[in-house]
N, CA, C and O of each residue as an XYZ file, in Angstrom:
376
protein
N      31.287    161.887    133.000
C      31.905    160.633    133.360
C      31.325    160.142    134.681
O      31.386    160.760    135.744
N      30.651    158.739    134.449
C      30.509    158.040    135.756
C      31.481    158.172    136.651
O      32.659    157.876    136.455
N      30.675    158.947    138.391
C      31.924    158.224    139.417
C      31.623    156.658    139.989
O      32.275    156.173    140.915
N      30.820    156.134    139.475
C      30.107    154.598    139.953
C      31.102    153.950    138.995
O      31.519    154.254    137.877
N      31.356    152.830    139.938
C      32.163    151.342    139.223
C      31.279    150.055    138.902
O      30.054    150.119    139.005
N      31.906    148.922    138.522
C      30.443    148.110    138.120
C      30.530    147.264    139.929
O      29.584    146.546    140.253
N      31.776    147.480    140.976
C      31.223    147.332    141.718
C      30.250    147.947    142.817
O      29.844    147.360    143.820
N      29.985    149.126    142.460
C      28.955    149.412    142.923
C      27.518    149.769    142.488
O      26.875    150.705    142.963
N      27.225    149.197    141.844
C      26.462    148.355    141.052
C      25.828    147.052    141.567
O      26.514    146.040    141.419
N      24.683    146.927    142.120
C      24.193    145.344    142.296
C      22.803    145.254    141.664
O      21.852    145.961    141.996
N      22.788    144.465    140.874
C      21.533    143.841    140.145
C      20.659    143.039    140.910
O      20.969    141.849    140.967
N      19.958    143.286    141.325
C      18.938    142.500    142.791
C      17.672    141.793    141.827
O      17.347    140.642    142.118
N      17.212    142.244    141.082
C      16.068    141.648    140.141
C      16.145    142.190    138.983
O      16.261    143.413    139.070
N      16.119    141.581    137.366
C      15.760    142.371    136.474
C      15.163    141.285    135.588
O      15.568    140.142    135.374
N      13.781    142.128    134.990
C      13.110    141.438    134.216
C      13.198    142.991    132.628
O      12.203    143.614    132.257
N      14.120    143.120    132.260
C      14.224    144.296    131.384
C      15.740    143.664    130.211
O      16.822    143.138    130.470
N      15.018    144.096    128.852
C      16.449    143.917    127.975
C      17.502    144.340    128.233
O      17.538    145.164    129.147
N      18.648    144.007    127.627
C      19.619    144.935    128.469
C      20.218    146.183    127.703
O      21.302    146.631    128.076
N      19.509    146.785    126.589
C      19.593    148.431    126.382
C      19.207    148.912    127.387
O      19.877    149.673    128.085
N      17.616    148.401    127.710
C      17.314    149.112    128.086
C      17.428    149.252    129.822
O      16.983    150.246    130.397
N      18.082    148.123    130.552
C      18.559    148.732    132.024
C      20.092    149.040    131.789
O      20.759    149.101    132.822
N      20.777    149.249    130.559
C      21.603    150.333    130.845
C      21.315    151.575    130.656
O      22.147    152.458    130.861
N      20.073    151.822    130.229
C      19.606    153.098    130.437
C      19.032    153.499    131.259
O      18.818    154.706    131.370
N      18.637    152.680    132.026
C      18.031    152.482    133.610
C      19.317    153.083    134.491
O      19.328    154.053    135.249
N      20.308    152.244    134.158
C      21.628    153.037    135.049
C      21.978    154.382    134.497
O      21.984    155.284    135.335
N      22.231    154.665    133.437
C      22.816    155.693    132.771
C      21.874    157.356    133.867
O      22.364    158.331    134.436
N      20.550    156.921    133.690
C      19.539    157.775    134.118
C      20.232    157.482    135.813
O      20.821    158.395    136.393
N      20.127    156.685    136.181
C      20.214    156.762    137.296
C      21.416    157.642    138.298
O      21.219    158.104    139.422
N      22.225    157.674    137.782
C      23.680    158.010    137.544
C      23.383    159.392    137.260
O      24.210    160.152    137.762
N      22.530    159.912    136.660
C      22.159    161.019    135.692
C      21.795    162.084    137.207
O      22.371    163.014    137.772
N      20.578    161.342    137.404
C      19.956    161.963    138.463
C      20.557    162.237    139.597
O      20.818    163.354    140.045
N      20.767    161.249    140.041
C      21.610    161.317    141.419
C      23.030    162.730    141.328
O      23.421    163.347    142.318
N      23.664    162.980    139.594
C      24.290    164.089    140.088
C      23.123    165.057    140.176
O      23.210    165.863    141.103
N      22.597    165.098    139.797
C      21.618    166.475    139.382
C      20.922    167.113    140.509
O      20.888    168.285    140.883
N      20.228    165.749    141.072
C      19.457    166.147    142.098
C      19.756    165.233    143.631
O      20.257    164.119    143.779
N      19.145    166.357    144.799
C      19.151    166.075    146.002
C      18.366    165.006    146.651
O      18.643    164.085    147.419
N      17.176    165.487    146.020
C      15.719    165.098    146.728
C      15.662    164.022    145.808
O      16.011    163.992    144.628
N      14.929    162.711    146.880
C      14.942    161.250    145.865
C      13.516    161.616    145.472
O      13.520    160.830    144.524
N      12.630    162.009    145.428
C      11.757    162.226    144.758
C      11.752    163.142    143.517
O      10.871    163.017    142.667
N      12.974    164.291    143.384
C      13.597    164.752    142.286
C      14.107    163.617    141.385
O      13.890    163.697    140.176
N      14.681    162.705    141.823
C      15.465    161.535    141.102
C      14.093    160.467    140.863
O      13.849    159.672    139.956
N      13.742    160.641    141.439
C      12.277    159.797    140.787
C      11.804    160.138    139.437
O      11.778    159.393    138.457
N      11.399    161.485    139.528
C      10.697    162.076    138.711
C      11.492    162.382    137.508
O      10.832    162.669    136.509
N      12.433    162.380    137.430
C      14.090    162.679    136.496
C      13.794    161.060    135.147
O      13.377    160.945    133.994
N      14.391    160.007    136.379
C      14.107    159.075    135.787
C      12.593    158.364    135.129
O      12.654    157.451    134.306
N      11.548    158.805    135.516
C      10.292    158.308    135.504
C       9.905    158.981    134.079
O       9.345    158.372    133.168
N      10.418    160.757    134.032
C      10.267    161.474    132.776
C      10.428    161.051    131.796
O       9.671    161.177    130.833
N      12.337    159.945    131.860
C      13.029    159.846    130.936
C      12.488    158.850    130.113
O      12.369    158.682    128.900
N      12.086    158.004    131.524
C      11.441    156.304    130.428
C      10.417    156.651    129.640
O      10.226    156.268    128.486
N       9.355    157.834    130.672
C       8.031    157.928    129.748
C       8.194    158.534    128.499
O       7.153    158.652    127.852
N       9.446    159.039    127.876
C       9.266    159.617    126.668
C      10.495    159.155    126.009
O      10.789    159.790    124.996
N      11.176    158.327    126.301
C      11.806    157.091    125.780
C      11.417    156.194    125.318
O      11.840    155.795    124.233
N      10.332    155.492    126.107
C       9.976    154.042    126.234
C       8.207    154.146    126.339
O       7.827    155.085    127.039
N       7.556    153.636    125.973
C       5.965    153.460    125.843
C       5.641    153.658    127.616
O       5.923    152.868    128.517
N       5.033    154.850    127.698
C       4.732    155.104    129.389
C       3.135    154.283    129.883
O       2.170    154.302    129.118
N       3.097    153.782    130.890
C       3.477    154.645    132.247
C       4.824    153.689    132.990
O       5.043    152.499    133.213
N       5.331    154.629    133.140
C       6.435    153.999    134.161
C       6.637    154.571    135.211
O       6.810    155.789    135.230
N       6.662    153.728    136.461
C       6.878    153.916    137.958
C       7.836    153.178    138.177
O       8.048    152.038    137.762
N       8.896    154.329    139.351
C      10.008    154.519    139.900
C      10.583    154.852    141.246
O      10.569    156.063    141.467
N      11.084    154.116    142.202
C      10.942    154.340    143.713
C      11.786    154.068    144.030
O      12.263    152.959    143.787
N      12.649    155.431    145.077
C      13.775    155.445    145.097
C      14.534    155.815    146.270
O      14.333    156.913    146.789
N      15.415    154.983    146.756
C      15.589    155.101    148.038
C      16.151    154.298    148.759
O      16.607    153.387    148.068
N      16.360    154.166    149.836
C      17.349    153.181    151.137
C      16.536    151.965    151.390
O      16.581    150.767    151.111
N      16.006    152.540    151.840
C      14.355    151.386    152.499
C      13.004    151.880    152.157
O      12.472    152.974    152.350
N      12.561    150.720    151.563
C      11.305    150.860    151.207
C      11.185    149.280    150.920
O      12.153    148.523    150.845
N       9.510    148.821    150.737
C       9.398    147.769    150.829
C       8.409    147.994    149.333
O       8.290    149.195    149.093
N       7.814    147.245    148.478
C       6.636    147.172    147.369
C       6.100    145.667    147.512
O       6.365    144.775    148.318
N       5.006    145.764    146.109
C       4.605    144.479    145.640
C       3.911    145.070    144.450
O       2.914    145.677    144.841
N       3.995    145.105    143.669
C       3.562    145.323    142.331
C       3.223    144.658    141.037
O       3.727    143.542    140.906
N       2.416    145.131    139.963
C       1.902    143.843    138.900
C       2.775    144.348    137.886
O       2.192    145.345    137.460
N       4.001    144.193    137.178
C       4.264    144.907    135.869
C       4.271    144.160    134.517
O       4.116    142.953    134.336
N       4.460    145.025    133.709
C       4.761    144.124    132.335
C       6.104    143.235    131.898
O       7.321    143.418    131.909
N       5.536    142.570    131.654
C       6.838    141.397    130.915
C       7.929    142.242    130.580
O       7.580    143.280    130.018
N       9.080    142.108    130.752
C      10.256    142.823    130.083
C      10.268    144.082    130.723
O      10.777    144.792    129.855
N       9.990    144.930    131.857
C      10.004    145.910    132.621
C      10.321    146.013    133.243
O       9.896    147.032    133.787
N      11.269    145.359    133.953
C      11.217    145.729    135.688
C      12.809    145.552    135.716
O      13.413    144.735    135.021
N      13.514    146.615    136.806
C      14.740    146.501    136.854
C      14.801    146.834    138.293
O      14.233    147.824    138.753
N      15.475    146.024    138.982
C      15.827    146.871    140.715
C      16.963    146.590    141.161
O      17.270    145.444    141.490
N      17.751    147.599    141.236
C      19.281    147.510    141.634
C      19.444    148.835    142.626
O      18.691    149.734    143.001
N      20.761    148.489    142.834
C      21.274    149.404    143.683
C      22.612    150.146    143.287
O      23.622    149.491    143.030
N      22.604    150.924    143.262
C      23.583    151.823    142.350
C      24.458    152.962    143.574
O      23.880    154.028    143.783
N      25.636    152.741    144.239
C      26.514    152.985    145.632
C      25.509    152.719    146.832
O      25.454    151.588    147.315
N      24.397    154.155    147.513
C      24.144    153.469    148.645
C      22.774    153.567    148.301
O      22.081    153.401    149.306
N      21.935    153.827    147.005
C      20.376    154.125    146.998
C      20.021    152.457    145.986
O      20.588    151.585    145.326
N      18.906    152.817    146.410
C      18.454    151.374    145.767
C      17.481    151.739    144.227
O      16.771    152.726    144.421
N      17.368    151.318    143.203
C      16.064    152.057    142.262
C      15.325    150.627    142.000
O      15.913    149.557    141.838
N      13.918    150.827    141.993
C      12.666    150.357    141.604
C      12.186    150.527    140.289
O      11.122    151.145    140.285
N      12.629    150.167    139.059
C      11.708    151.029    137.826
C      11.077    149.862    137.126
O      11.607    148.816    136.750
N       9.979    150.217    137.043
C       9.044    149.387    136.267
C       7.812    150.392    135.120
O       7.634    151.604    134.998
N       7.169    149.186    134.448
C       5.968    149.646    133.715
C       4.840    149.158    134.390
O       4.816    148.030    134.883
N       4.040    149.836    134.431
C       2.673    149.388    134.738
C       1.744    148.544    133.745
O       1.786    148.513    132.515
N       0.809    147.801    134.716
C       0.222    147.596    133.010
C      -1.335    147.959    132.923
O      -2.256    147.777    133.719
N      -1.279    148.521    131.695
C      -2.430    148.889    131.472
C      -3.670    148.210    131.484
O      -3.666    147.056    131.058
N      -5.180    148.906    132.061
C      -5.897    148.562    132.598
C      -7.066    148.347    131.200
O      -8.196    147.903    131.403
């Protein structure tokens, strides 16, 4: 059982269907009990999409951080879920 409410929850950008950024949260939620290290929770979530969802997917996770990135249409989700923020996107292939 989620301890997150939908107010803590903020949707800051999403370019993603919406199965699939509730699975963006679900994972997110996932990780954060599991693991300490946000680079554990990176890699948690980054696993999940790539063998969920057609990979590569990149994921960045954390308080502060800044990006700029190219992704695919229908990929990109960035919210903040209590006090961490998540970044998840697809890359696009070269």
């Amino acid at each position: 059982m989620s301890q997150y409410t939908q107010k803590d929850l903020k949707l800051l950008l999403v370019d993603m269907k919406e199965d699939m950024l509730k699975e963006a949260i679900v994972k997110a939620e996932e990780a954060i009990d599991k693991f300490k290290l946000l680079m554990e929770i990176a890699e948690f979530i980054k696993t999940s999409f790539d063998s969920m969802f057609l990979p590569p997917w990149h994921v960045i996770v954390g308080q502060k951080f800044g990006s700029r990135v190219t992704h695919e249409i229908g990929t990109l989700a960035y919210f903040i879920l209590g006090n961490m923020a998540f970044f998840i996107f697809r890359g696009l292939e070269e």
